[in-house]
C-alpha positions in Angstrom: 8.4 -26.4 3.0 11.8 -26.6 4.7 11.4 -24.1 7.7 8.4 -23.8 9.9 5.0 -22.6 9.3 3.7 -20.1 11.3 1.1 -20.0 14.1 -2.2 -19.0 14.3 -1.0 -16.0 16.3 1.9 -15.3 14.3 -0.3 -15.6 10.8 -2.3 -12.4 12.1 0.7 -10.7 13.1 2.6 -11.3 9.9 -0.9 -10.3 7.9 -0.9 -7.0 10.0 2.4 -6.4 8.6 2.1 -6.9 4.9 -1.3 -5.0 4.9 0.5 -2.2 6.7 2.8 -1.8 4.0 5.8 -4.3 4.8 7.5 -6.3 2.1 7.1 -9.9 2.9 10.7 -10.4 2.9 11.0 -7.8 5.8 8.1 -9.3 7.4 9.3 -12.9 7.7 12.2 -12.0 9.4 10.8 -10.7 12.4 9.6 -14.5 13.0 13.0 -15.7 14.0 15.0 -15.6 16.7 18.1 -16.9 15.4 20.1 -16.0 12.2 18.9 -18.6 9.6 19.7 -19.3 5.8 19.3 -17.4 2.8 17.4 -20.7 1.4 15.0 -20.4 4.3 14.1 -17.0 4.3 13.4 -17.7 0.7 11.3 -20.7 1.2 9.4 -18.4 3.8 8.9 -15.5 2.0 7.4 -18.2 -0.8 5.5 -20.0 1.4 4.1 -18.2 4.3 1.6 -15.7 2.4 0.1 -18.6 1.0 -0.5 -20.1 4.3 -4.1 -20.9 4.8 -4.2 -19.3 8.7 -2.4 -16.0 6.7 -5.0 -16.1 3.6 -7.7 -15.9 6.6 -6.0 -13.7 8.8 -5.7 -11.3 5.6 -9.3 -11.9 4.4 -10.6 -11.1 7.7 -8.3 -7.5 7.9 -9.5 -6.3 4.4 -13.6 -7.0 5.5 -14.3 -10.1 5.6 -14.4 -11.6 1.7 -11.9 -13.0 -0.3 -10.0 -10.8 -2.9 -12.3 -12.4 -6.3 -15.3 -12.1 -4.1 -15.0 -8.3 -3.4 -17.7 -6.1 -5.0 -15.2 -3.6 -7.3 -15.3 -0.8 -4.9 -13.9 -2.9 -2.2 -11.4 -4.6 -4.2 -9.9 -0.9 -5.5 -10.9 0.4 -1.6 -8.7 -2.4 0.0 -6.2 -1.9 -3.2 -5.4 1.6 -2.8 -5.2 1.9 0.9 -2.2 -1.3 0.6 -0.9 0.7 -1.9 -0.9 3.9 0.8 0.7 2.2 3.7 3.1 0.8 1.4 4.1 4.5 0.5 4.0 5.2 3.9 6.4 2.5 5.3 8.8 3.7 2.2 8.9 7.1 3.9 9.2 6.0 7.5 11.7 3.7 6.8 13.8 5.4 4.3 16.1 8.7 5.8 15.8 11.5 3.2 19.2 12.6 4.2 20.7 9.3 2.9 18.7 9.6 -0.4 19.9 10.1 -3.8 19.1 9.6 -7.1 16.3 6.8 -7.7 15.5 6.2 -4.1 15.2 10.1 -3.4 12.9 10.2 -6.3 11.0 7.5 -4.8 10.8 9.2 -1.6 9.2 12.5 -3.1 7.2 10.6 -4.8 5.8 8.9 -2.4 5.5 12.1 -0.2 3.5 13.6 -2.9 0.8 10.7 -3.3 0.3 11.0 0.7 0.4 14.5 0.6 -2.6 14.2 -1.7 -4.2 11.7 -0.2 -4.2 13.2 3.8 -5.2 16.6 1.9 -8.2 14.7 0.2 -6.8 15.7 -3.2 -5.9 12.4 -4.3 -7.1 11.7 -7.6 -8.8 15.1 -8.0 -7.1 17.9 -9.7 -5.6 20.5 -8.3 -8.2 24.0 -6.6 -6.2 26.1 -9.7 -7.4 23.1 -12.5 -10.6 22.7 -11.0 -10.9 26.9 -11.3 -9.7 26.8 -15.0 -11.8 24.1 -15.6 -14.9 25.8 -14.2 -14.4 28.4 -15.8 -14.2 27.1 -19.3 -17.3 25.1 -18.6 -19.3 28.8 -17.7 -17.7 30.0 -21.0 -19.1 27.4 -23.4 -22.2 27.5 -21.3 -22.7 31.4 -22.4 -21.6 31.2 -25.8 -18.1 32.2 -25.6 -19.0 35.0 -22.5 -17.5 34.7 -19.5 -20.1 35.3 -16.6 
């Protein structure tokens, strides 16, 4: 790899910030003082995640087991809460004032999932749905006779 590769110390750092919902080509940048090439920022943002000290460093943040050796629940567990701060770091870095079109779109979008999500609704219908829905079960239940 043309470039560096990064140190123990910077692999944890630059873990923290992908899991917290960074792009990697935001991420790497923050590891160099100087302005360097488009070429090496590439070969960076190619190389670094696959680093063995970042692999570890990532492991170790997401409990402790590689990705393919995660039980289901703690592969979608570790999935959807990357997913989350990556919504998140949309919002905090994005100005809604300055959005239009697609990118406001995104931004309400991705206000919505963590609107859910804080409100423990994500993934769950909404209290009206989950009313209707109740409801309909009672009325099969008793023959076409709401209780």
């Amino acid at each position: 790899m043309a470039g560096r590769a990064l140190t123990l110390e910077e692999a944890e750092a630059f873990a923290q910030m992908v899991l917290s919902g960074a792009p990697v080509a935001e991420a790497v940048r923050y590891f160099w003082a100087d302005t360097v090439t488009d070429e090496l920022l590439e070969d960076c943002i190619a190389a670094w995640p696959q680093q063995a000290e970042v692999r570890v460093a990532i492991r170790r943040l997401t409990g402790g087991v590689s990705w393919h050796e995660m039980e289901d629940p703690n592969r979608l567990d570790a999935a959807l809460k990357k997913h989350y701060n990556e919504l998140a770091y949309f919002l905090w870095t994005t100005n809604y004032v300055e959005c239009n079109g697609q990118s406001k779109v995104k931004a309400d979008t991705c206000r919505q999932a963590i609107e859910a999500k804080v409100a423990g609704m994500a993934g769950r219908e909404s209290p009206l749905a989950q009313f209707y829905h109740d409801l309909l079960v009672r009325y099969d239940a008793d023959g076409a006779k709401v209780q």
